[in-house]
C-alpha positions as CSV (number, residue, x, y, z in Angstrom):
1,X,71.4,-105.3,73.0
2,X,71.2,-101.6,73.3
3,X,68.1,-99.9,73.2
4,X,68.2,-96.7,71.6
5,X,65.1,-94.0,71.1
6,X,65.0,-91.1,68.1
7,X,63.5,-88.3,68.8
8,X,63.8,-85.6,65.6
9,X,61.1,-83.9,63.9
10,X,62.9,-84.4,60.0
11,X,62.0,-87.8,58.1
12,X,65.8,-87.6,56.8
13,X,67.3,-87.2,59.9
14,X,65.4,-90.0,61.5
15,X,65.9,-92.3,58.2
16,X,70.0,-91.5,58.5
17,X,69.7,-92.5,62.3
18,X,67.4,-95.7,61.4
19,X,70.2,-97.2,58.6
20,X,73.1,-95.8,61.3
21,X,72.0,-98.1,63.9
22,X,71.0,-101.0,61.8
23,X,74.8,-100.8,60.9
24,X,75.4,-102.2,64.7
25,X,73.8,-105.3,65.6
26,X,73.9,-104.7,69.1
27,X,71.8,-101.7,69.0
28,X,67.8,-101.8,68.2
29,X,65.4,-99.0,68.0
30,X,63.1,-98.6,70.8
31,X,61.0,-96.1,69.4
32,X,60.8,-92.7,67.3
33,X,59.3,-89.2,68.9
34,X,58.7,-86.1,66.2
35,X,59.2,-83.7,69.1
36,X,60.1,-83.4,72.7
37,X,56.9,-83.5,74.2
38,X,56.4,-86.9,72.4
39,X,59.7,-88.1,73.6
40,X,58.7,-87.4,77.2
41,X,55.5,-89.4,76.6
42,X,57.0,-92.5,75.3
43,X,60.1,-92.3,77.7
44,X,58.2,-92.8,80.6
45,X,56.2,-95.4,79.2
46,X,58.7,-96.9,77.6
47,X,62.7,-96.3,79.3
48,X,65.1,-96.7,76.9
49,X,68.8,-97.3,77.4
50,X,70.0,-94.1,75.2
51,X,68.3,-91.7,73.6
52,X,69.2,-89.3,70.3
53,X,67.8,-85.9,71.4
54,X,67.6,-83.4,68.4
55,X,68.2,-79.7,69.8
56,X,65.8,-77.6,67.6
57,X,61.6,-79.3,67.6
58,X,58.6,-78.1,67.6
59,X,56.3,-78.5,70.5
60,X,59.3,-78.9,73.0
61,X,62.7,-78.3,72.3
62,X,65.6,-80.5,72.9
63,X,66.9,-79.1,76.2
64,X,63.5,-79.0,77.9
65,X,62.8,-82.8,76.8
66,X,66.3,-83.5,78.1
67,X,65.5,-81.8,81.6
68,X,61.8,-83.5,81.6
69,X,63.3,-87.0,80.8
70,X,66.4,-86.3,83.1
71,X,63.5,-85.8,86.1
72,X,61.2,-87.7,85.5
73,X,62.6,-90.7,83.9
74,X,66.9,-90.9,83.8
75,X,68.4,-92.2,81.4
76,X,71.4,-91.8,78.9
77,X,70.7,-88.8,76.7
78,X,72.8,-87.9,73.8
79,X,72.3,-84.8,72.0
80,X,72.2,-85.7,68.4
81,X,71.7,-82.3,66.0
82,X,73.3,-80.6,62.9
83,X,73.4,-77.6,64.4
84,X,76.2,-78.8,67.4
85,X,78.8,-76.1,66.6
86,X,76.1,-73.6,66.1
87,X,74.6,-73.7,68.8
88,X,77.2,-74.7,71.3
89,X,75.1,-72.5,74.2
90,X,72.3,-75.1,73.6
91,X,74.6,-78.1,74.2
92,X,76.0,-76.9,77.2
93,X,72.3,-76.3,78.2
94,X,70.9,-79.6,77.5
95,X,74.0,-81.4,79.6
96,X,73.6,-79.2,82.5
97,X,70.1,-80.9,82.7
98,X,71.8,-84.3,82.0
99,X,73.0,-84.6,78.4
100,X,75.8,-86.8,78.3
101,X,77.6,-85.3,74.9
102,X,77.0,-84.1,71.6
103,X,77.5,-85.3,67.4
104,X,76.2,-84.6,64.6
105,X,73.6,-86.3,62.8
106,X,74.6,-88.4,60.2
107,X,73.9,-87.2,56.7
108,X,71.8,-89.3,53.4
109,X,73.8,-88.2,50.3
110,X,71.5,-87.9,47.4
111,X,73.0,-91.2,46.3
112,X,71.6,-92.5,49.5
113,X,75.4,-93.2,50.8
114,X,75.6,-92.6,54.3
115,X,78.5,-90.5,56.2
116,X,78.9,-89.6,59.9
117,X,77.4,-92.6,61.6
118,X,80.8,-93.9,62.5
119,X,81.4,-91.4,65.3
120,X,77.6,-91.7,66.6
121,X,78.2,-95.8,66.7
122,X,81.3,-94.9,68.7
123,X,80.3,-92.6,71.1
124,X,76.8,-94.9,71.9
125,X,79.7,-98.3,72.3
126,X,81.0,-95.7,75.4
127,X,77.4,-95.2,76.8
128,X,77.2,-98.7,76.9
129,X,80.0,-99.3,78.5
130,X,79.2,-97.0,81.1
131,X,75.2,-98.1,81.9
132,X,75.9,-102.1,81.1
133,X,79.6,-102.4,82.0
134,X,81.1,-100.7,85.0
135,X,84.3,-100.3,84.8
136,X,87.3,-99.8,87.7
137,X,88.7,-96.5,88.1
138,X,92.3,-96.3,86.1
139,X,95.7,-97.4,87.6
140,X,98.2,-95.0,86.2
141,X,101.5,-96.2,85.5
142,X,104.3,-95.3,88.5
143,X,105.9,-92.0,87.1
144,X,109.6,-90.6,87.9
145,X,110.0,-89.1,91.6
146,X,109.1,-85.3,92.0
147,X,110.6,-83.0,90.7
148,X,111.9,-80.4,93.5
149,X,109.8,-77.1,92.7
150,X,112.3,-74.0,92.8
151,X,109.2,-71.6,92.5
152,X,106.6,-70.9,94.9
153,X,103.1,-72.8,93.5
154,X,100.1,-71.1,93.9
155,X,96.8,-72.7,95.9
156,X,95.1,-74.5,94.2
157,X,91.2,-75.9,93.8
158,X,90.4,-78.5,91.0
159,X,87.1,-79.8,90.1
160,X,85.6,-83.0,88.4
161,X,82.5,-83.5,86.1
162,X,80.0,-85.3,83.9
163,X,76.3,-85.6,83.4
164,X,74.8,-82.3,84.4
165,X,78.3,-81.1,85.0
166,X,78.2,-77.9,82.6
167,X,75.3,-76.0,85.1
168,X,77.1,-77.0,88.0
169,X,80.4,-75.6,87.1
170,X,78.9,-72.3,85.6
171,X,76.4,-72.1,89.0
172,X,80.0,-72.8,91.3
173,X,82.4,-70.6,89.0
174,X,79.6,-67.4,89.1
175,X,79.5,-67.1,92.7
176,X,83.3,-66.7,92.8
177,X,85.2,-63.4,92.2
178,X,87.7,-62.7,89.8
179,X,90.3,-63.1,92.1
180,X,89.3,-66.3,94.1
181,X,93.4,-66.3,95.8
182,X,93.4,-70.1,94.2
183,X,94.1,-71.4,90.9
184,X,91.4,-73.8,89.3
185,X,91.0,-76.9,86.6
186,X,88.4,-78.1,85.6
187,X,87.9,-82.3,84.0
188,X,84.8,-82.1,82.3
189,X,83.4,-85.2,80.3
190,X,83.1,-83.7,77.2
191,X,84.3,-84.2,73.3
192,X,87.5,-82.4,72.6
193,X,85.5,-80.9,69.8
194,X,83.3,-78.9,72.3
195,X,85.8,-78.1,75.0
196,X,86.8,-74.8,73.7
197,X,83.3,-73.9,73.6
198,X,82.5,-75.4,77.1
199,X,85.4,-72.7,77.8
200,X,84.2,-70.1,76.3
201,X,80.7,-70.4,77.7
202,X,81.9,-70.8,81.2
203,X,84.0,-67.9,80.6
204,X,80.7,-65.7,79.9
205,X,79.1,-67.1,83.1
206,X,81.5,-65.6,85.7
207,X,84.1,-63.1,86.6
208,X,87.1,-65.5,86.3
209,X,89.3,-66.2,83.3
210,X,88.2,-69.5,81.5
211,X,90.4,-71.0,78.8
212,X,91.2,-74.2,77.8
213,X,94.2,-76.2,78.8
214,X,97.3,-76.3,76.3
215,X,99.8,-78.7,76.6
216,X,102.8,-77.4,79.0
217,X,100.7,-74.9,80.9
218,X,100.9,-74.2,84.3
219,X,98.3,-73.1,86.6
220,X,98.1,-70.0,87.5
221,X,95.8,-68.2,89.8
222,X,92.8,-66.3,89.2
223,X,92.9,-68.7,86.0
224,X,90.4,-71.9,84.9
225,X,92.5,-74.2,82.9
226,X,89.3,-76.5,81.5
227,X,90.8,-80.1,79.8
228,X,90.6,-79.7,76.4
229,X,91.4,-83.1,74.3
230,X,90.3,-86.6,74.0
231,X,93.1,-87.4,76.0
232,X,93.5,-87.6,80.1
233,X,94.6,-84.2,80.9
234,X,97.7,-84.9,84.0
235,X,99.8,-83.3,85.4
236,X,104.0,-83.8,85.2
237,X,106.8,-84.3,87.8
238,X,107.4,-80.7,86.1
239,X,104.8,-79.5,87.7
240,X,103.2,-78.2,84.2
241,X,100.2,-80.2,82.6
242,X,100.2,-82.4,79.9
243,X,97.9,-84.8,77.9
244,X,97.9,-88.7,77.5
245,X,96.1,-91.2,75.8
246,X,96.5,-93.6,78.6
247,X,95.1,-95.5,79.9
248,X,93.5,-96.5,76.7
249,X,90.8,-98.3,77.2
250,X,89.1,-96.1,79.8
251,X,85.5,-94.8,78.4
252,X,85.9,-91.7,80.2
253,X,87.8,-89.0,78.2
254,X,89.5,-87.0,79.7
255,X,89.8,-88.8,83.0
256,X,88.7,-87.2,86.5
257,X,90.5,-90.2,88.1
258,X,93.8,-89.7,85.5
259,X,94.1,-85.9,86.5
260,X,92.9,-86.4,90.3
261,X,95.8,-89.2,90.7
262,X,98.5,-87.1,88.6
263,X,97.9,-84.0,91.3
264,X,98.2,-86.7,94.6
265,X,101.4,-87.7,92.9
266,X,103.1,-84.5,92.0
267,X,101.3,-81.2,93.3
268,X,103.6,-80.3,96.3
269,X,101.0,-78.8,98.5
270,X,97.6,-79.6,100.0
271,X,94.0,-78.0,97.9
272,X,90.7,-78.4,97.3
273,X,89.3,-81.0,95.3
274,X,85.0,-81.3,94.4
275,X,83.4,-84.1,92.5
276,X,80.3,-82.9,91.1
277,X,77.3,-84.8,89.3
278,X,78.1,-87.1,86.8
279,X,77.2,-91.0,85.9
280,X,79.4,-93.7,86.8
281,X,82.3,-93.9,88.9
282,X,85.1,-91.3,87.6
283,X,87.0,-89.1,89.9
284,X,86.1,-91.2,93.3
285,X,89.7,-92.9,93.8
286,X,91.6,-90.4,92.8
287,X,89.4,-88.2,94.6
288,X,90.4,-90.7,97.7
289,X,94.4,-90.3,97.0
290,X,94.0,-86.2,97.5
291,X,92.1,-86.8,100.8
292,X,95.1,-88.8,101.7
293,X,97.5,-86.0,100.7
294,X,95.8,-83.4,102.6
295,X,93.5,-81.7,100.2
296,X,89.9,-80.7,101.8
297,X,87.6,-83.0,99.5
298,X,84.2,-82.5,98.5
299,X,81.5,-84.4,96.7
300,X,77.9,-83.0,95.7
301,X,74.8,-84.1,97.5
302,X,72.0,-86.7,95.7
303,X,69.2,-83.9,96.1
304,X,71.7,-81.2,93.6
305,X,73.1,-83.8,91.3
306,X,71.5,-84.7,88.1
307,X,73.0,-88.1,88.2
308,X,74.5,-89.1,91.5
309,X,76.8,-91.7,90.2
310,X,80.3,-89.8,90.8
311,X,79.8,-88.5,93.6
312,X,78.1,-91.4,95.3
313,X,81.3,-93.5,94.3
314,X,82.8,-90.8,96.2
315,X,80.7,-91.0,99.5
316,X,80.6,-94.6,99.7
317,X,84.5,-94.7,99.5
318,X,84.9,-92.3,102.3
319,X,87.2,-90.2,99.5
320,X,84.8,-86.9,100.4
321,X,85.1,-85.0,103.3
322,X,81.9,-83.4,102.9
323,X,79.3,-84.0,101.4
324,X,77.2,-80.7,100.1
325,X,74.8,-79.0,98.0
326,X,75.4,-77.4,94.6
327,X,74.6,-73.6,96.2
328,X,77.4,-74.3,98.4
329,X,80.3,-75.8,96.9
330,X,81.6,-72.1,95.7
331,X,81.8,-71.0,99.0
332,X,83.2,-73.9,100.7
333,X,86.1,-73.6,98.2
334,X,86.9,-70.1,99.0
335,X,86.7,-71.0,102.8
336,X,89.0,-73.5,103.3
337,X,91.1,-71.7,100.1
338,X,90.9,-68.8,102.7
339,X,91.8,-70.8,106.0
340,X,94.6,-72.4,105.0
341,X,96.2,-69.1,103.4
342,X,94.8,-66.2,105.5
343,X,96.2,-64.2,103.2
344,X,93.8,-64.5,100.8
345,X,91.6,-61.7,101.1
């Protein structure tokens, strides 16, 4: 049985979340909060397993609740609003403090027929998954040889994310210039219906260019190619990137692990690979296979990460070479970018 708080400030919201989870029988309500303040209260006298977190309340606001609960008392936040794609800044907000993702709230039709809850059921199924069923990191199917690469590739530094992961990226991709002498992707836990907004944001927050992935790109430097589908963003034997929906069963989409494994398999030079905060287990083995191929790795620290689940994996499987704070991530990049190619100015 799943837990599950409400915290939203409008009787119909809360009565079109009430029906919504008494659709699923493995999901009881813990308790309801009118604002975020409230929500604080009752989550640190009472935990529950996830919680709905409305954006816009009185009192206290989504995203300060979110960063309150986050310190105070983790646990699995989902932000749960009708204003998602109106206030896509917000989102991105609330899961740099530890949000894991974002839907809308279902809607009462005047005939009292409910729509929406389907996608709010699912996307709760994969938080339970990740807090009551841990799950091994994906085995990807052996792909064809490597291709030979008749064009110089450019160095390369690739990042992996989840809870809290949206702060860290914008904090690590502001303190680089626009011409960083590397080119970067970004796997982000996020819905594919907020990843060209997790791009555009991140593109306001620093001097690089941040887009989002398409299928066939390559990278390029002085680029940010952010995965931008439901499905595990890889790259090919043709050295471009592509999307997959396996493996199928994984609750993390798109995959750290899946993209991580894909470089270690095909990218014909060594890099930089850092696994930032996140909850669970993502990214660490494949983190471990780009150690093995040369790549300088790096994993955040417990004292920077709003959940230090990834890159605890990480540390514990020896898969990081270092192990550092958020403030300096950027600059170790650049560094080693910088000391393996001294030409990089």
């Amino acid at each position: 049985m799943i837990r599950v708080a409400i915290v939203n400030d409008l009787p119909l919201a809360v009565e079109a979340l009430r029906r919504t989870l008494a659709a699923a029988p493995w999901c009881q309500v813990a308790w309801v909060a009118a604002d975020g303040a409230e929500a604080v209260r009752k989550c640190e006298g009472d935990t529950p397993d996830v919680v709905l977190m409305d954006l816009i309340m009185p009192v206290m606001d989504g995203v300060v609740a979110t960063r309150e609960i986050m310190r105070r008392c983790p646990c699995a936040v989902l932000v749960v609003t009708a204003t998602v794609t109106g206030n896509a800044g917000r989102v991105f907000e609330a899961m740099g403090h530890g949000a894991l993702d974002a839907v809308s709230t279902p809607e009462l039709g005047v005939n009292g027929a409910l729509a929406g809850g389907e996608e709010l059921l699912r996307k709760i199924a994969v938080v339970a998954k990740l807090i009551r069923k841990p799950v091994e990191p994906p085995v990807l199917a052996a792909s064809a040889p490597r291709a030979a690469c008749p064009v110089v590739v450019p160095e390369l530094a690739v990042i992996g994310a989840s809870t809290g992961g949206p702060k860290a990226l914008a904090e690590i991709l502001g303190a680089m210039p626009a011409d960083p002498g590397c080119a970067l992707a970004v796997v982000q836990h996020v819905d594919a219906r907020f990843a060209s907004g997790l791009a555009d944001w991140l593109d306001q927050q620093c001097a690089l260019r941040v887009e989002v992935a398409r299928e066939g790109q390559r990278l390029a430097p002085g680029v940010v190619l952010v995965a931008g589908t439901n499905d595990h963003l890889v790259l090919g034997p043709d050295l471009a990137l592509h999307y997959t929906p396996e493996p199928r069963d994984y609750p993390y989409r798109p995959s750290v692990d899946a993209f991580f494994s894909s470089l270690a398999l095909h990218w014909p030079r060594p890099g930089v690979a850092a696994l930032l905060t996140g909850m669970g287990r993502d990214g660490a083995k494949g983190l471990l296979e780009l150690r093995g191929k040369g790549f300088h790795t790096i994993a955040q620290d417990e004292a920077t990460s709003v959940v230090y689940g990834m890159p605890k994996a990480a540390a514990e499987l020896g898969a990081a070479e270092a192990v550092l704070p958020l403030p300096l991530i950027a600059q170790a990049i650049l560094a080693r970018i910088k000391e393996r190619y001294p030409h990089v100015p």
